[in-house]
MIBA-91332 format. One record per residue: residue number from 1; x, y, z of N, C-alpha, C, CB in turn; residue in three letters. Coordinates in steps of 0.1 Angstrom, whole numbers. Glycine has a CB too. Layout:
BEGIN
+-------+-------+-------+-------+-------+-------+-------+-------+-------+-------+-------+-------+-------+------+
! kolse !   nc1 !   nc2 !   nc3 !  cac1 !  cac2 !  cac3 !   cc1 !   cc2 !   cc3 !  cbc1 !  cbc2 !  cbc3 ! zalo !
+-------+-------+-------+-------+-------+-------+-------+-------+-------+-------+-------+-------+-------+------+
!   NUM !     X !     Y !     Z !     X !     Y !     Z !     X !     Y !     Z !     X !     Y !     Z !  ALA !
...
+-------+-------+-------+-------+-------+-------+-------+-------+-------+-------+-------+-------+-------+------+
***
This chain:
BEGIN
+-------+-------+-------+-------+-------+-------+-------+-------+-------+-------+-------+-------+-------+------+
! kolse !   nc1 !   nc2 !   nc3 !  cac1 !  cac2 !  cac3 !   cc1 !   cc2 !   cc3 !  cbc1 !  cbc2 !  cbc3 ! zalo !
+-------+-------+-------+-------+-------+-------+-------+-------+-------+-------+-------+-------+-------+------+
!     1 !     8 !   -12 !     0 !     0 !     0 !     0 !     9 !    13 !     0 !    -9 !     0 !    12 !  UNK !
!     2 !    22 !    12 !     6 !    22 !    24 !     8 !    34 !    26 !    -5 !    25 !    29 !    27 !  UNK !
!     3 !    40 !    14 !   -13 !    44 !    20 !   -27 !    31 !    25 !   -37 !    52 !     8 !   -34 !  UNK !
!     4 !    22 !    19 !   -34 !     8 !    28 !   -41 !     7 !    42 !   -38 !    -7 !    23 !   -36 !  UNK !
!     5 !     6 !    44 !   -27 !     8 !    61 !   -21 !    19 !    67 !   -30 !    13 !    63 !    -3 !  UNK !
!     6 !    28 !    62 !   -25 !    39 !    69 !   -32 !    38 !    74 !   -49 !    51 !    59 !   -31 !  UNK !
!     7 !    33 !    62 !   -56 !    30 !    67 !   -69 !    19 !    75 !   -70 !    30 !    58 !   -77 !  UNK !
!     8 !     6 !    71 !   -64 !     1 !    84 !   -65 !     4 !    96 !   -58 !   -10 !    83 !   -63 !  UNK !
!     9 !     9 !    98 !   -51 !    14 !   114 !   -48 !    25 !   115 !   -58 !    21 !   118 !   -32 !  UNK !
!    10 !    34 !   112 !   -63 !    36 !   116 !   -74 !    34 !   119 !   -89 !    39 !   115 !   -72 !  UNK !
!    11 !    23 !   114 !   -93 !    17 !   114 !  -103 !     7 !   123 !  -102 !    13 !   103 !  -106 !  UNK !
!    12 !    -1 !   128 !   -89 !   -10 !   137 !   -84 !   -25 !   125 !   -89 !    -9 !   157 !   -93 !  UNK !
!    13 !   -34 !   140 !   -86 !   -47 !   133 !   -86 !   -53 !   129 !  -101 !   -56 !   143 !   -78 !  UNK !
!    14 !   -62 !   119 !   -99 !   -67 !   110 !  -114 !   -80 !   110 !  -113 !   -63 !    94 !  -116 !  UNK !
!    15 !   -89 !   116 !  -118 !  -107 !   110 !  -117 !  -109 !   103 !  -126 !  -119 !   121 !  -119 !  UNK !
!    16 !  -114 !    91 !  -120 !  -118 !    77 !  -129 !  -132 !    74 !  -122 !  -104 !    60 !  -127 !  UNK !
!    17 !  -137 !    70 !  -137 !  -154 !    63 !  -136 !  -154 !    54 !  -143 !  -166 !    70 !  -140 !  UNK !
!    18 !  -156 !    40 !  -128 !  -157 !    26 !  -131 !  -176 !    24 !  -142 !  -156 !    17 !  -111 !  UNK !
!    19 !  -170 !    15 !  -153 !  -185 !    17 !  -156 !  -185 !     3 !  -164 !  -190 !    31 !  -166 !  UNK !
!    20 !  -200 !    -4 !  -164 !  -199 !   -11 !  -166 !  -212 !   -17 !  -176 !  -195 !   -15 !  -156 !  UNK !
!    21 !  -209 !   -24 !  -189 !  -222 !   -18 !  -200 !  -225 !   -35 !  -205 !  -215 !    -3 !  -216 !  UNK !
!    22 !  -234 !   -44 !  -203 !  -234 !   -57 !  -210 !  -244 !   -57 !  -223 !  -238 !   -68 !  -201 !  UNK !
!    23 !  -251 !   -41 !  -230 !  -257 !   -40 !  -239 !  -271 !   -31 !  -233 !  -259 !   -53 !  -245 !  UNK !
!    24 !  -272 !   -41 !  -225 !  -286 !   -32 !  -222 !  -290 !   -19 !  -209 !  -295 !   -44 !  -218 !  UNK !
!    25 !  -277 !   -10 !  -214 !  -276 !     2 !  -205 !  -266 !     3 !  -197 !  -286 !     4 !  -196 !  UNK !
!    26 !  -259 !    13 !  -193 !  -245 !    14 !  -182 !  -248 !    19 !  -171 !  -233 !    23 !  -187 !  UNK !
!    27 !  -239 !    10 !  -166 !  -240 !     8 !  -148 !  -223 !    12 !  -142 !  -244 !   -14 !  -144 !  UNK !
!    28 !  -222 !    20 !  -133 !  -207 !    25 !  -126 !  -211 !    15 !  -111 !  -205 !    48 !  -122 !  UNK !
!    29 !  -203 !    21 !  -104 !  -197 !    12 !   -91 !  -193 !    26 !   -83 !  -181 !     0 !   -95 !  UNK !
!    30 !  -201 !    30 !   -73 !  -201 !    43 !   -62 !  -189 !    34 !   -53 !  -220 !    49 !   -53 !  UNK !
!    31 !  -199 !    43 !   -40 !  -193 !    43 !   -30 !  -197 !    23 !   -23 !  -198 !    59 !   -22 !  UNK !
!    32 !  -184 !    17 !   -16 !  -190 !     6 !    -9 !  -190 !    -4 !   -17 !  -202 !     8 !    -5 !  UNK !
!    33 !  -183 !    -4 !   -27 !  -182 !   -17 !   -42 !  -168 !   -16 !   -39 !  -187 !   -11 !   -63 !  UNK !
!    34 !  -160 !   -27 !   -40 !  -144 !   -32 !   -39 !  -139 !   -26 !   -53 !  -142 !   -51 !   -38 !  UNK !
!    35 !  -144 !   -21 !   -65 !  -134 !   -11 !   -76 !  -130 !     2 !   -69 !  -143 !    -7 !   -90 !  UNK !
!    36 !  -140 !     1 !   -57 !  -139 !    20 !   -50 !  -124 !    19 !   -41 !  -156 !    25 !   -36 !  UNK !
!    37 !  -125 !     3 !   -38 !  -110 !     5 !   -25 !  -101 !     1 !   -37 !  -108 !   -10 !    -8 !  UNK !
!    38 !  -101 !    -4 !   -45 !   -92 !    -8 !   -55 !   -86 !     8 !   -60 !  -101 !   -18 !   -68 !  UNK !
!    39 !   -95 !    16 !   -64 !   -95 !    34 !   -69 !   -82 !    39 !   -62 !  -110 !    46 !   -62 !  UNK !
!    40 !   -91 !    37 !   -46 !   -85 !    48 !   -37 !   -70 !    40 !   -37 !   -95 !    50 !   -19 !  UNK !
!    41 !   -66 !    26 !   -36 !   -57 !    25 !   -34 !   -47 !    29 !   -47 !   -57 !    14 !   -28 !  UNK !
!    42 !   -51 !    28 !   -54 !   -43 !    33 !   -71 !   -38 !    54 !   -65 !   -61 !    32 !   -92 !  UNK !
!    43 !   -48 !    53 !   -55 !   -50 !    73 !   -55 !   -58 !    79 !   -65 !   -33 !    83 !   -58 !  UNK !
!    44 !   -68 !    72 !   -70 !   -77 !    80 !   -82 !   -93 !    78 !   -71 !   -78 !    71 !  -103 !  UNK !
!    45 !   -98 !    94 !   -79 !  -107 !    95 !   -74 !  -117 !    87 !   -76 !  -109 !   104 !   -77 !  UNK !
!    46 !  -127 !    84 !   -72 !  -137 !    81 !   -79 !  -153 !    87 !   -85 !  -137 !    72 !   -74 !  UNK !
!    47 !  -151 !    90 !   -93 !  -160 !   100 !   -97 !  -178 !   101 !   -96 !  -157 !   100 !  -109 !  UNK !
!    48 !  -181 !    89 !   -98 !  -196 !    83 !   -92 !  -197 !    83 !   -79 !  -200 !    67 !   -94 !  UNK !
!    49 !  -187 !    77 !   -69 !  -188 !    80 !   -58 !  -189 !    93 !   -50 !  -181 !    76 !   -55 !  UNK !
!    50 !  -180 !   107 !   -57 !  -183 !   117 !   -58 !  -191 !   123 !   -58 !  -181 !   119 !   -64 !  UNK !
!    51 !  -202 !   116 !   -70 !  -215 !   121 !   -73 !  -223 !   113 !   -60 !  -219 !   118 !   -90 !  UNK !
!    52 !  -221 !   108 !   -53 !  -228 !   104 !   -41 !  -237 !    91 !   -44 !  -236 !   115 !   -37 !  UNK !
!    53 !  -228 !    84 !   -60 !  -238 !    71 !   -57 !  -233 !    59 !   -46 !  -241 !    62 !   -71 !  UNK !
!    54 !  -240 !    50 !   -44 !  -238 !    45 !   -34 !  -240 !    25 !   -46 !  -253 !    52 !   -19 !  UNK !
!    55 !  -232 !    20 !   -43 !  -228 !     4 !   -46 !  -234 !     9 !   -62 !  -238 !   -13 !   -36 !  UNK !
!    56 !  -234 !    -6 !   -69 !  -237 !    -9 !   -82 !  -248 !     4 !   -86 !  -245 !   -25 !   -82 !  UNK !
!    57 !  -253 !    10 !   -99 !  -263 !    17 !   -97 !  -261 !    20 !  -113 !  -262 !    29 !   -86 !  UNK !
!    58 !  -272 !    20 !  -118 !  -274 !    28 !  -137 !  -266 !    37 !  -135 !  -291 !    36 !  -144 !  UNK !
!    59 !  -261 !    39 !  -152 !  -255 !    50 !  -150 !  -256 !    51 !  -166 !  -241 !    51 !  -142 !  UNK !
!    60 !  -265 !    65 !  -167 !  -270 !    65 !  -185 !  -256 !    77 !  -191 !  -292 !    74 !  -188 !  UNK !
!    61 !  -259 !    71 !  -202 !  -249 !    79 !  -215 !  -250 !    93 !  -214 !  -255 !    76 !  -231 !  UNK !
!    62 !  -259 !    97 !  -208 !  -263 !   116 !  -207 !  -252 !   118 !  -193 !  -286 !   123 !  -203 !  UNK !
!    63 !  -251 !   108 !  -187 !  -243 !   111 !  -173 !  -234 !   105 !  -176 !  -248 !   107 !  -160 !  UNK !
!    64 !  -227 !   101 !  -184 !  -212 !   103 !  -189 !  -208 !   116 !  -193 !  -208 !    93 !  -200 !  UNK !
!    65 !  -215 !   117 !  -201 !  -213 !   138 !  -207 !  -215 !   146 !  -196 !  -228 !   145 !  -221 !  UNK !
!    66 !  -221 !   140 !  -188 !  -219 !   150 !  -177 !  -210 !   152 !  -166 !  -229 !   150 !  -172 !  UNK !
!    67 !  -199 !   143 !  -167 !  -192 !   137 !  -156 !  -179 !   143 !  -164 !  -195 !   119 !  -152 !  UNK !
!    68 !  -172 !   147 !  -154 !  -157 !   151 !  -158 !  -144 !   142 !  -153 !  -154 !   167 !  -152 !  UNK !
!    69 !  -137 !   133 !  -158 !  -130 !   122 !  -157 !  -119 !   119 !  -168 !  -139 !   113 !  -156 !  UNK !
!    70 !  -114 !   114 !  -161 !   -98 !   112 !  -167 !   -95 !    99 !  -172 !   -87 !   114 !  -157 !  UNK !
!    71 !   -99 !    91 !  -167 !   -99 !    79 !  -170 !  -111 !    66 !  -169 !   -90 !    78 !  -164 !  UNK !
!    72 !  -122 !    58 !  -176 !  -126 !    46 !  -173 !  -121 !    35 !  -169 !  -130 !    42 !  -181 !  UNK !
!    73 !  -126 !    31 !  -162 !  -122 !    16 !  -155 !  -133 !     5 !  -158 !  -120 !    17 !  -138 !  UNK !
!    74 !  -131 !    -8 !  -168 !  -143 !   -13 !  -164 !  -137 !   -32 !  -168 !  -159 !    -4 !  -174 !  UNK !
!    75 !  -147 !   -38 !  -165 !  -139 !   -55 !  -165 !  -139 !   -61 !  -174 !  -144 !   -65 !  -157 !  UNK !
!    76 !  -136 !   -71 !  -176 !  -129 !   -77 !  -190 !  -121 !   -89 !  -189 !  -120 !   -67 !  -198 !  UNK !
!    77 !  -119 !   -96 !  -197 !  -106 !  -110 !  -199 !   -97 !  -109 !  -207 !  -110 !  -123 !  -204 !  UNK !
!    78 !   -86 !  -111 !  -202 !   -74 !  -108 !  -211 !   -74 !   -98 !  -221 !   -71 !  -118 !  -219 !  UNK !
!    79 !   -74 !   -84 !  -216 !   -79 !   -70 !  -216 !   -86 !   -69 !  -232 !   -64 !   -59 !  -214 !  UNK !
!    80 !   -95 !   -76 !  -228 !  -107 !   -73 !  -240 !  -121 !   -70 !  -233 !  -110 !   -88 !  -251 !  UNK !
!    81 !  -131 !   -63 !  -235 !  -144 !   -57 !  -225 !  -152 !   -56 !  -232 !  -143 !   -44 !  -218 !  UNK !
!    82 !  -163 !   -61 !  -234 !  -175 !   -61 !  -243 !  -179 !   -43 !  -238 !  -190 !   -76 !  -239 !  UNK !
!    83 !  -180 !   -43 !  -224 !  -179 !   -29 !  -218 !  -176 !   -16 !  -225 !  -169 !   -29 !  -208 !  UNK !
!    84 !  -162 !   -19 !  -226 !  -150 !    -9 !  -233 !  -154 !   -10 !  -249 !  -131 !   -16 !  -231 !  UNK !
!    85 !  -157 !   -19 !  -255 !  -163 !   -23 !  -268 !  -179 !   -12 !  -272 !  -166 !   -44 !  -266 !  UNK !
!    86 !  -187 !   -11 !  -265 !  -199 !    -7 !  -268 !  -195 !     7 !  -266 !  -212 !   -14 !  -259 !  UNK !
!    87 !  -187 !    15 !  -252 !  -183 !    30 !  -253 !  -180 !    31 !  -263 !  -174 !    35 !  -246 !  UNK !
!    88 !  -167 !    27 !  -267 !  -159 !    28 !  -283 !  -167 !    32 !  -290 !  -154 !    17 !  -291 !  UNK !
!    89 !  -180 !    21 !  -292 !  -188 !    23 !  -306 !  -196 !    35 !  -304 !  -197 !    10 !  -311 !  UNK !
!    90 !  -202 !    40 !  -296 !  -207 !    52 !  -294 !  -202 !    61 !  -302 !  -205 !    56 !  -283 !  UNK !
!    91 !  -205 !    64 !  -311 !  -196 !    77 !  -317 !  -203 !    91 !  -307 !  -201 !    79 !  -338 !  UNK !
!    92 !  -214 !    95 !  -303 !  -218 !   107 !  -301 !  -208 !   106 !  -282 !  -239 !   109 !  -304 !  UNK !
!    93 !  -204 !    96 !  -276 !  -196 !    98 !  -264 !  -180 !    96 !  -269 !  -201 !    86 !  -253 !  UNK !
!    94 !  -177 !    88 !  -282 !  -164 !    91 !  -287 !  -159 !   107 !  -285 !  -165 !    87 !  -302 !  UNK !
!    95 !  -171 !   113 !  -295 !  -169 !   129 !  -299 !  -165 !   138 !  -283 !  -185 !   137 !  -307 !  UNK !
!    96 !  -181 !   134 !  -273 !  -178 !   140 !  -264 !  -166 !   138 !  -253 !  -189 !   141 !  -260 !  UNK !
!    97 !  -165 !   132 !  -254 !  -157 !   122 !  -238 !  -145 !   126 !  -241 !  -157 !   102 !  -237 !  UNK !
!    98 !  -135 !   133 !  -232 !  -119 !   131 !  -238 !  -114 !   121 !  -235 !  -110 !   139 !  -234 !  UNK !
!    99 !  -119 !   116 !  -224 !  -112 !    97 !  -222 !  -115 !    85 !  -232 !  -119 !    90 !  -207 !  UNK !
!   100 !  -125 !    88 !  -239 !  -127 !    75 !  -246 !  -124 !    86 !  -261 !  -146 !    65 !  -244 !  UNK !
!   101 !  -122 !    96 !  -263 !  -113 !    98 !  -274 !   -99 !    93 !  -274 !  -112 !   111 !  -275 !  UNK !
!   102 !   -90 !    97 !  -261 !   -80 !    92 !  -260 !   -76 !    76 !  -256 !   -77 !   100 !  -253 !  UNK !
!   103 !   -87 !    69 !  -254 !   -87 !    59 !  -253 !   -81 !    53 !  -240 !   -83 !    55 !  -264 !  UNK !
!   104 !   -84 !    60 !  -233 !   -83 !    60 !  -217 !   -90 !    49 !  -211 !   -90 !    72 !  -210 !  UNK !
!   105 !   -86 !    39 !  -210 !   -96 !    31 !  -207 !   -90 !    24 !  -199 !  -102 !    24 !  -216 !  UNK !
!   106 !   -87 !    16 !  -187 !   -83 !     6 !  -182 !   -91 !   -10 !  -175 !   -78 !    14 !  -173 !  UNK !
!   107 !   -84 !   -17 !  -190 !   -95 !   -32 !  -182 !   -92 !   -40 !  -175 !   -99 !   -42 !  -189 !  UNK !
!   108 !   -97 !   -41 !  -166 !   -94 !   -54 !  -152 !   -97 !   -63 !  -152 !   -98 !   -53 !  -140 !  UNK !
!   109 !   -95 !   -76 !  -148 !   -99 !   -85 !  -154 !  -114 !   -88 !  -145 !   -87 !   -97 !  -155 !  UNK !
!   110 !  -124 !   -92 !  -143 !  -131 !   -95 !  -141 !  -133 !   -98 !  -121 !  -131 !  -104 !  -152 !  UNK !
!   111 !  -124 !  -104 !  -125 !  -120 !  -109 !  -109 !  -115 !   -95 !   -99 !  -105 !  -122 !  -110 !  UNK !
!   112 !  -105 !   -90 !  -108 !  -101 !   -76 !  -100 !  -113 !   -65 !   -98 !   -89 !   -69 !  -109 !  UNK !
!   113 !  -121 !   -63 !  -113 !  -131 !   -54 !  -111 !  -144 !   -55 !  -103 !  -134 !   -51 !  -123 !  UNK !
!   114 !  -144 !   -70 !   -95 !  -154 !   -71 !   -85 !  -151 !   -80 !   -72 !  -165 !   -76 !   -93 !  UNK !
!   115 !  -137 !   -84 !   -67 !  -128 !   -86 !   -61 !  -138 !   -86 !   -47 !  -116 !   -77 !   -64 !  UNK !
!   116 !  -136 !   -92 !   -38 !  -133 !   -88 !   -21 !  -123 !   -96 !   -14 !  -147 !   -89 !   -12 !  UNK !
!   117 !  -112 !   -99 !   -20 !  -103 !  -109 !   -20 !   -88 !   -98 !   -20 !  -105 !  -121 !   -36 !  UNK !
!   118 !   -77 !  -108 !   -19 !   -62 !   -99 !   -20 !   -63 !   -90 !   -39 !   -43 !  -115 !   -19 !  UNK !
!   119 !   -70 !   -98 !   -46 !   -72 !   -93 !   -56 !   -73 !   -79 !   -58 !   -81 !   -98 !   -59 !  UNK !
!   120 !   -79 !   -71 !   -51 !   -78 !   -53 !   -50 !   -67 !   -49 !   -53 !   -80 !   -46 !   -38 !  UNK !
!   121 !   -57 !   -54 !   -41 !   -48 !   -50 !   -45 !   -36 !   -51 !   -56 !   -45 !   -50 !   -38 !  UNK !
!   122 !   -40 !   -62 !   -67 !   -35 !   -60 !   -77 !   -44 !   -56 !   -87 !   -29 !   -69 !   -80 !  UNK !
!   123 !   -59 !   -51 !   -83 !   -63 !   -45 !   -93 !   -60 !   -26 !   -94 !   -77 !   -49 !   -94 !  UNK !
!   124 !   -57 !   -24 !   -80 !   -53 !    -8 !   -77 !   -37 !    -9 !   -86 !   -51 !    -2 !   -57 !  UNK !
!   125 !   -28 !   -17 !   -83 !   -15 !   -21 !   -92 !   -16 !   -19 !  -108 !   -12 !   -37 !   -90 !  UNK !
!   126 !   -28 !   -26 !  -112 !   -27 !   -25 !  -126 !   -34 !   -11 !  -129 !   -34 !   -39 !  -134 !  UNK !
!   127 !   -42 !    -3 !  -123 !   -46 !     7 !  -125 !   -37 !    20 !  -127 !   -55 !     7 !  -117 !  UNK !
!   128 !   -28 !    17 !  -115 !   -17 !    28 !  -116 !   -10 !    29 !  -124 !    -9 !    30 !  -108 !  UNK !
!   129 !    -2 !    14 !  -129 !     4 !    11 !  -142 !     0 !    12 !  -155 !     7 !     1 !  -142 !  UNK !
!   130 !   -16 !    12 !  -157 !   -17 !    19 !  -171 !   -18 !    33 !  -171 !   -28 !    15 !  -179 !  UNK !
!   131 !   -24 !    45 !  -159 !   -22 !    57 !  -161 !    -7 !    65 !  -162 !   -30 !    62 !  -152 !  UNK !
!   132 !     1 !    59 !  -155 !    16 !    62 !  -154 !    19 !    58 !  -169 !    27 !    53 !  -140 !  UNK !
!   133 !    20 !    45 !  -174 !    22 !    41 !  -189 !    16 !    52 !  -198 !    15 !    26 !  -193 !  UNK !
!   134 !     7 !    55 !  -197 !     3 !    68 !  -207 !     5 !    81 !  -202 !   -12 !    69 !  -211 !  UNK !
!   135 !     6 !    85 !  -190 !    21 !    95 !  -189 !    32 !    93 !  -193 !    27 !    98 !  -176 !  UNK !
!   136 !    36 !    81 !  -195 !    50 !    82 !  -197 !    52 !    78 !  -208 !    58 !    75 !  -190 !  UNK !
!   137 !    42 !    75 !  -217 !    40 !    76 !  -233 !    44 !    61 !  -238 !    50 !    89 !  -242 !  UNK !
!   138 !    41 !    52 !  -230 !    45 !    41 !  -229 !    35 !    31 !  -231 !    51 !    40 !  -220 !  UNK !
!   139 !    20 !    36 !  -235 !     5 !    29 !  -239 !    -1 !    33 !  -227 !     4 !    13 !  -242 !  UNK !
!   140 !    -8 !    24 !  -218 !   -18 !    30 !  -210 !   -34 !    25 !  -212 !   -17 !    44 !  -214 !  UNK !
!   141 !   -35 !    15 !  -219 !   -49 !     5 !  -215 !   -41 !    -8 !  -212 !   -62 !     2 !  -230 !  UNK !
!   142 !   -44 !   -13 !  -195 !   -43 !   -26 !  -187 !   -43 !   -33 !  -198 !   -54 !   -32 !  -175 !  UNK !
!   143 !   -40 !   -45 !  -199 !   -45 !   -56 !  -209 !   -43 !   -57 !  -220 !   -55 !   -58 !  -210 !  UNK !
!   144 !   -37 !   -45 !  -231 !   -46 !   -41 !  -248 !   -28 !   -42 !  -251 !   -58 !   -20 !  -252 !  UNK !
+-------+-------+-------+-------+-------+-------+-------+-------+-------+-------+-------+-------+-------+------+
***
């Protein structure tokens, strides 16, 4: 934990929104869901939580455009995400979004993104490592 601290204080602060989409509408992860201790331990914000939702909860396409964030987080196998797949195709959240323009995306594997196991903490691990990787111009989507 506390080499996690370290990189996030020096990388500063990150707002990420965990989200999660199987076709039929998008769903984030607030406050009290294990992606949120997974967040905090990476040092990124979490941005639904923010907004004061509380565990699993809808989360529609008009409230992505409305949400200011740096990065997505959402789950997947061997960093592929039906999730990450349906944002993409969005063209009208392509345009808007600067994270899914830039392709900001970080996929966890399935197990990390819903974890209550030691698992967290390598899913806060891989989180830090793809936003530092795209600081450091070195790629920056987990998995891809």
């Amino acid at each position: 934990r506390s080499a996690l601290a370290a990189r996030a204080a020096a990388r500063g602060p990150v707002r990420v929104l965990p989200n999660s989409n199987g076709g039929a509408g998008g769903w984030t992860m607030g406050a009290d869901t294990t992606v949120v201790l997974a967040l905090e331990l990476a040092g990124c914000v979490n941005v639904a939580a923010e907004r004061g939702v509380l565990g699993p909860a809808p989360f529609a396409d008009e409230e992505l455009l409305g949400s200011a964030f740096d990065w997505i987080v959402v789950g997947g196998e061997d960093g592929v995400s039906p999730s990450a797949e349906i944002l993409r195709g969005k063209r009208h959240l392509r345009e808007s979004v600067a994270a899914l323009r830039a392709d900001r995306i970080v996929v966890l594997s399935e197990a990390q993104y819903s974890s209550g196991s030691f698992t967290i903490l390598d899913a806060a691990e891989a989180i830090a490592d793809a936003i530092e990787a795209r600081a450091e111009g070195t790629g920056g989507t987990a998995g891809r």
